[in-house]
Each structure stands twice: as C-alpha cells, then as structure tokens.
C-alpha positions as CSV (number, residue, x, y, z in Angstrom):
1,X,-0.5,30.2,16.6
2,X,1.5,27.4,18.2
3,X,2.2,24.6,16.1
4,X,3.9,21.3,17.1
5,X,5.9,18.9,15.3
6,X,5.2,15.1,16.0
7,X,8.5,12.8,14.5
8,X,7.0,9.2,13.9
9,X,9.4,6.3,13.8
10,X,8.4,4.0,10.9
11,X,9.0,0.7,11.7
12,X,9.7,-1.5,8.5
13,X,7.5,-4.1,6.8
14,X,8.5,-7.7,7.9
15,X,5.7,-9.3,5.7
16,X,2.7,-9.0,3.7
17,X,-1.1,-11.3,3.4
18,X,-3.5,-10.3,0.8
19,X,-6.6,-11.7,0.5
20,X,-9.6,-11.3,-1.6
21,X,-10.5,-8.4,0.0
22,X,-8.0,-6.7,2.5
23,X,-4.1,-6.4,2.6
24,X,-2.6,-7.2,6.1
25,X,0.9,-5.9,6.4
26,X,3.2,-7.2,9.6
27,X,5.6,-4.7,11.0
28,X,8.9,-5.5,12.6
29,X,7.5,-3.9,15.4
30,X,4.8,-6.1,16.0
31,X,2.1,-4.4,14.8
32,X,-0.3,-5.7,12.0
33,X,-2.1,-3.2,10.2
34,X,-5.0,-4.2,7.9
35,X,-6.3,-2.7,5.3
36,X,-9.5,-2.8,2.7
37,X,-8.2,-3.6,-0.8
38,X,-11.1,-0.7,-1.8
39,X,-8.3,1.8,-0.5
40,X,-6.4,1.1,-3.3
41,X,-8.3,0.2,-6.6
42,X,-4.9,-1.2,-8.8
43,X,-5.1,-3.6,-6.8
44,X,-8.6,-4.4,-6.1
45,X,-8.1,-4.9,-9.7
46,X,-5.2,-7.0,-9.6
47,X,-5.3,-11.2,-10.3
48,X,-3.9,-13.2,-6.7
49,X,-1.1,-13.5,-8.8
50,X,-0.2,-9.9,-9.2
51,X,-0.9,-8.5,-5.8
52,X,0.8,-11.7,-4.3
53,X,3.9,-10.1,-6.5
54,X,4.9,-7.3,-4.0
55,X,8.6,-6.4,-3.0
56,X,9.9,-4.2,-0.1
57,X,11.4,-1.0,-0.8
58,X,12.7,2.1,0.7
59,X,14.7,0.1,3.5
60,X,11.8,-1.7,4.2
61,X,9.2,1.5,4.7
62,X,7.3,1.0,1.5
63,X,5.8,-1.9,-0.6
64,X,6.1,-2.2,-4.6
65,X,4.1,-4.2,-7.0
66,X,6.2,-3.9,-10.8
67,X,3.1,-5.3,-13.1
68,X,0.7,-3.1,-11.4
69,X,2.8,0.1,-11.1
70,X,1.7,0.7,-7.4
71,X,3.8,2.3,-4.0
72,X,2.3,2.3,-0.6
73,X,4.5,3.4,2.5
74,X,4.4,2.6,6.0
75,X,3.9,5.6,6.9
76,X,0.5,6.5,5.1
77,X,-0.5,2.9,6.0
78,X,0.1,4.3,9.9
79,X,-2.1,7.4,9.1
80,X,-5.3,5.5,7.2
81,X,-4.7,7.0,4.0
82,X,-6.0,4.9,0.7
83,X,-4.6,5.5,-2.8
84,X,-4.3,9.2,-4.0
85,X,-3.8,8.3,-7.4
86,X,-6.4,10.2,-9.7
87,X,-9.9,9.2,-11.4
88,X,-7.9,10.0,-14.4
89,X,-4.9,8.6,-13.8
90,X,-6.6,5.4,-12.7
91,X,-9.1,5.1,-15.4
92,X,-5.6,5.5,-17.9
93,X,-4.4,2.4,-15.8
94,X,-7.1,0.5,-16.3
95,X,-7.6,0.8,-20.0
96,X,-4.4,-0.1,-20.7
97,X,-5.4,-3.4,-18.7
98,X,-7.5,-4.6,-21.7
C-alpha cells in the first residue's frame, strides 16, 4: 500500500466577520473562507456580542471565543470540518446557558 504525505502550510487569520448566519474568516494569504454558523452550534447560539468576542490564538492558526468556550483552527476551517464537540457535551453547554 503506498501512502503519501501532503504538508499544508496554514496561513494565519488576519480577521474575522460574523453575521447572523455564517462566519467569514480572512487569511493573510488572501483567501477568505466562509463558513455556516450551523457548523458550529456554540455559536449559532451565541448573542452578536459574544461571537463578535473572538481572539487569535496559536500564532495566528486558530480563533478563541472565552464566554463561549469554543477553538476553531485554520486548518480544519481549510478541510470543511464543523464542530466535533459532542450531543452530550453540547447539550452540557447549553444548560448551563440558562
């Protein structure tokens, strides 16, 4: 079986647009990837306020958001990937919402 190894440069995040439905984030590179907020239910579940509330982390490969305990990279942004958090975990989250 032959096997290959693809190496991905990540470039960083340069900036971030959320609306009420989709997360747009701006690379250094360029590129703009956008993204349904569905992908990621914290913060479909979020007020404007808190997803407006995001940091760079990670040398600029990842985003943060502190009040709603949520980490998304670059890189799985790149590959299409939405939140893997749990039903469980999630549904934890949310309770503790009020």
């Amino acid at each position: 079986m032959l096997t290959s190894m693809i190496e991905l440069e990540v470039p960083a995040v340069q900036g971030v647009v959320m609306t009420d439905d989709t997360m747009t984030v701006d690379l250094v590179d360029g590129r703009s990837i956008s993204v349904p907020l569905a992908w990621y239910p914290r913060l479909v579940n979020a007020t404007p306020q808190e997803r407006n509330a995001w940091r760079i982390i990670g040398q600029g490969h990842g985003l943060h958001w502190e009040a709603l305990d949520e980490d998304i990279s670059v890189e799985n942004l790149l590959m299409g990937n939405g939140s893997g958090e749990s039903q469980k975990s999630f549904q934890q989250w949310l309770s503790k919402r009020g």
